[in-house]
N, C-alpha and C positions, 0 to 999 in steps of 0.2 A: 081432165081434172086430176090433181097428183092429189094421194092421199097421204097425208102426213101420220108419223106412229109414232104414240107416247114415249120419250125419252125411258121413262121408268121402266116399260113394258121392255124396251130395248134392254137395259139393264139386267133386269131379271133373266133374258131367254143368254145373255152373255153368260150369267154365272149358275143356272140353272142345270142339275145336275138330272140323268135318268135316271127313274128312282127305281126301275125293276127290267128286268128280260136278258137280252143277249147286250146289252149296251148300260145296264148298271152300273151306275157312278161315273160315267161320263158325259162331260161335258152335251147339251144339246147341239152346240156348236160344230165338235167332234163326230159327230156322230154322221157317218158318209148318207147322202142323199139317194141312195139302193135302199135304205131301211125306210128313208122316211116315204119312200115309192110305195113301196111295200106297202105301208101303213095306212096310205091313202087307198091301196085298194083292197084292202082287207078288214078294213075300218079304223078309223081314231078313238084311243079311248076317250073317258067321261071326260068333261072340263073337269078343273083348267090345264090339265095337264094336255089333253085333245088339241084345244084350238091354239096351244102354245107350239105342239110338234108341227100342224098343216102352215104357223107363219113360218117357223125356221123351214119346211120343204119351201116356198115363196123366195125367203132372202136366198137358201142354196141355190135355185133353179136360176134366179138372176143372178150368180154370180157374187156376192153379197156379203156371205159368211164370214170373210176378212174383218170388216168392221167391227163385229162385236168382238173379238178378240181382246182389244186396247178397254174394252167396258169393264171384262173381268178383275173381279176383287185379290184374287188372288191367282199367283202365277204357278201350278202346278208342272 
C-alpha cells in the first residue's frame, strides 16, 4: 500500500529552514544526508521540528530531495 503525503507538509519541509546547529539557516532540503544519519542515531529533536528532519532523511535515502526544490517560495 503506497502512502500518499500532504501536499502542504511537502511545501513546508521545501521552504523550511534549520533553525539552529552546524546547518543554521539552511534549507532542510540542503542539508547532506550524513547529518540527517547522524541525527537519527543520536536522537531527533522535540516536534515538529523532529518528525519533519526523520521524513526529509526518508525522501533523501530514496533519492527524492529533487522534488521539493521547484516547491520552494523563494529562490536563494
Amino acid at each position: 500500500m503506497v502512502q500518499h503525503l500532504d501536499p502542504q507538509l511537502l511545501k513546508q519541509l521545501a521552504n523550511d529552514k534549520m533553525p539552529y546547529g552546524k546547518y543554521a539557516g539552511c534549507y532542510l532540503s540542503d542539508i547532506p544526508i550524513a547529518y540527517y544519519v547522524w541525527l537519527q542515531n543520536n536522537g531527533w529533536p522535540t516536534p515538529p521540528l523532529g518528525p519533519k528532519l526523520a521524513l526529509m532523511l526518508e525522501i533523501k535515502h530514496n533519492g527524492l530531495g529533487y522534488l521539493l526544490k521547484p516547491l520552494r517560495e523563494s529562490r536563494d
